[in-house]
N, C-alpha and C positions, 0 to 999 in steps of 0.2 A: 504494500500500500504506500509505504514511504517511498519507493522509487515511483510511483505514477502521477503522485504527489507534485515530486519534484519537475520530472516531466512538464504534467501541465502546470506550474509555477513559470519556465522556462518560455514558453509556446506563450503565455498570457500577456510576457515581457516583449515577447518580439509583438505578440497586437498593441502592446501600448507606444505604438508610434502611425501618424495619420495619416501616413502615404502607404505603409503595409497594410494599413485598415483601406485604404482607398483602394490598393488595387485590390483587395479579396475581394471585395464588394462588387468591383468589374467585376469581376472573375465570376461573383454568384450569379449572373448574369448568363453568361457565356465564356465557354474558352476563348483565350487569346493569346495573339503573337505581342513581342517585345513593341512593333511596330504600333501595334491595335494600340496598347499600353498607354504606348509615347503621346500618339494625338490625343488620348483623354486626360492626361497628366503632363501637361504641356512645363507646369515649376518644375519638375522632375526631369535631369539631363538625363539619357540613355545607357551610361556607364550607373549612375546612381540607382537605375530603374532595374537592372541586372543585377547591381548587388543586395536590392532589397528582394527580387525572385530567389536569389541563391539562398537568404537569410529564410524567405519562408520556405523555401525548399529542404533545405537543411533542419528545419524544425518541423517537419510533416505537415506542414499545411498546403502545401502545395506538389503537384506532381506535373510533369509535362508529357508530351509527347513529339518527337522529330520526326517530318514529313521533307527530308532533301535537306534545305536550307531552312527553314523556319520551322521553330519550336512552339509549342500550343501549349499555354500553362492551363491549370485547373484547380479549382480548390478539391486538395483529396478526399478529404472523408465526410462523410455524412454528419457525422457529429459536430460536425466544425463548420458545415454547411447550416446544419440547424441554431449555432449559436449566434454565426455572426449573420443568417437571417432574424432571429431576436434583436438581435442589437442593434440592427439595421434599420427594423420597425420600431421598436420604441423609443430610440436616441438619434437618428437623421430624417426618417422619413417623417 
């Protein structure tokens, strides 16, 4: 239990910043490329935009897919789909 704990402690910290909350939120939407990303999140350079995909990737909230040259991010899990759908509705929308 303490290791899942910790886990989700870890995953809570990387949401508590507005531009990885921005793009999950795209992302509940639909999948997207880097590109897709970019024009919705125009304050956000392209190098930044990647390192915040790696940071949610690297914390499982994100997964992608490679189709040639472009990569399709996704929010991975269901759980995390249902969370930041709550948080979506009762604190932005």
């Amino acid at each position: 239990m303490e290791e899942k704990a910790k886990r989700l402690a870890r995953q809570l910290k990387v949401l508590a910043n507005e531009n990885r909350l921005l793009i999950l939120y795209y992302l509940l939407e639909k999948p997207m490329t880097v590109g897709d990303l970019n024009k919705k999140l125009s304050n956000i350079t392209q190098s930044g935009l990647s390192q915040h995909l790696s940071i949610l990737k690297a914390h499982d909230l994100l997964d992608s897919n490679k189709d040639g040259l472009n990569i399709t991010y996704f929010v991975k899990d269901k759980k995390v789909k249902s969370i930041l759908q709550m948080l979506k509705e009762n604190y932005i929308n």
